[in-house]
C-alpha positions as CSV (number, residue, x, y, z in Angstrom):
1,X,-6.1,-10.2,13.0
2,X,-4.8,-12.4,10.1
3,X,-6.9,-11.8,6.8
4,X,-6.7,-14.3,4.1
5,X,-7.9,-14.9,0.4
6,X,-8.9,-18.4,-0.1
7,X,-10.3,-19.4,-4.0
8,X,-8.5,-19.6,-7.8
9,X,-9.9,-16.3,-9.1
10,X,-13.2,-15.3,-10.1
11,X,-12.1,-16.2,-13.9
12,X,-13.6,-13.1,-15.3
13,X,-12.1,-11.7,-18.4
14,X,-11.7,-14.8,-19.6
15,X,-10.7,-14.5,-23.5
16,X,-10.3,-17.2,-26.7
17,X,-7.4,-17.7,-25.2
18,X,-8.6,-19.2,-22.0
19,X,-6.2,-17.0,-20.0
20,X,-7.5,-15.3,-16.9
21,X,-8.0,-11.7,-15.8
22,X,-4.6,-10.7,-14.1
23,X,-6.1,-9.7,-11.2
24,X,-6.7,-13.4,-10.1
25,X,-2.9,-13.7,-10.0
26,X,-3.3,-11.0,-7.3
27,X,-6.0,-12.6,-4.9
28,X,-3.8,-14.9,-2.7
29,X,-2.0,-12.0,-1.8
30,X,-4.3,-9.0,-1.3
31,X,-4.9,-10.4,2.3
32,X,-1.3,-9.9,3.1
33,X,-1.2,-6.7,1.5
34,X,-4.3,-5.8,3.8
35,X,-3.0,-7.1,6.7
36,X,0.3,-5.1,6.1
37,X,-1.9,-1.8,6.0
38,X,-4.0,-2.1,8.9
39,X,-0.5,-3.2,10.9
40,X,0.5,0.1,8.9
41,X,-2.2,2.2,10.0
42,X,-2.3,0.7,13.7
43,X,0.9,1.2,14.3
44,X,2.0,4.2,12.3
45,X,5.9,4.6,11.8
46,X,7.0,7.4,14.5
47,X,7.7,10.0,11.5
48,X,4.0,10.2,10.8
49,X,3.4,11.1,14.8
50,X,3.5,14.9,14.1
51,X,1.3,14.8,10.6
52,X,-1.3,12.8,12.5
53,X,-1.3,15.6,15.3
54,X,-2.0,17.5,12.3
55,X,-4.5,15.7,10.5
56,X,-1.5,16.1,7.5
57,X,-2.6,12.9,5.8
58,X,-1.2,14.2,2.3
59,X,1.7,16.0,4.1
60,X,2.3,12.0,5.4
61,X,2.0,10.6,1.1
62,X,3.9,13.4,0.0
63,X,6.8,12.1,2.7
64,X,6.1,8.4,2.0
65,X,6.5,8.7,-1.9
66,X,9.7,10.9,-1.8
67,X,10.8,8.6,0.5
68,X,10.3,5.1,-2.1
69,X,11.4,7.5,-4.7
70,X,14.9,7.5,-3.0
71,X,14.5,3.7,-1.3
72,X,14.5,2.5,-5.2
73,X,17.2,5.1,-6.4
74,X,19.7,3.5,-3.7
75,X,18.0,0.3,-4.6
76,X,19.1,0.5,-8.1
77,X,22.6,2.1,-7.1
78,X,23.2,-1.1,-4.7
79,X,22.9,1.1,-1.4
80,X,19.2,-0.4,-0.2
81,X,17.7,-3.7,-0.1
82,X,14.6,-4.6,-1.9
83,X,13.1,-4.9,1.4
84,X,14.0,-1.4,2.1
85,X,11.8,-1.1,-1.3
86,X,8.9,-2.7,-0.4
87,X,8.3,-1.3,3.4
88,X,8.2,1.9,1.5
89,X,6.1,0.4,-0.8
90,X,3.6,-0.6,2.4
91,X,3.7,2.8,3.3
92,X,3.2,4.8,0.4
93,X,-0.2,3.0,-0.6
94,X,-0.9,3.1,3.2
95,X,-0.5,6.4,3.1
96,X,-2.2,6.9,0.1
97,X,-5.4,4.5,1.3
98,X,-5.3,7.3,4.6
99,X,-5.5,10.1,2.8
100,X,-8.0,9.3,0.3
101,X,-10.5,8.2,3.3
102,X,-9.9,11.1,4.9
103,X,-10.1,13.2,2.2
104,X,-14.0,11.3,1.4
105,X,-14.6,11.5,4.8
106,X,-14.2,15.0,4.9
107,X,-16.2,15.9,0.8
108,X,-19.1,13.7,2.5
109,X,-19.1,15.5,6.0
């Protein structure tokens, strides 16, 4: 499924200085970034296997973050790619996105 964001922005927060919002920067990409998600949560790296059997969906952030905390140290020391960066980068929010709907799924239950 291919999810795309079609417009120029919704121009809110426009000032006197006829700039947009910064958020419309954002908008042709947000599709991607969804896209890159669902992929995420569809087909969940193999380290998140035994936290799923768990239900461990802040046990799977807490390993995500750590893991773009060192991506972008070795990023910055010349040891990682930036595309090392951002697949932790897809992770982390994925992760993040998972446990926060579990974690409202579960208040609301």
């Amino acid at each position: 499924m291919r999810l795309m964001m079609v417009g120029n922005g919704h121009k809110h927060g426009k000032g006197k200085d006829d700039r947009h919002h910064d958020a419309d920067m954002m908008l042709p990409y947000s599709g991607e970034l969804l896209e890159a998600v669902m992929d995420t949560v569809e087909n969940p790296p193999p380290a998140w296997h035994p936290y799923l059997a768990k239900k461990d969906y802040k046990g799977i952030y807490e390993m995500e973050s750590a893991e773009l905390g060192r991506a972008f140290r070795a990023s910055m020391e010349g040891k990682a790619s930036m595309k090392d960066v951002a697949r932790e980068i897809k992770h982390t929010f994925t992760a993040m996105l998972l446990c926060q709907a579990h974690k409202t799924h579960d208040v609301k239950a």
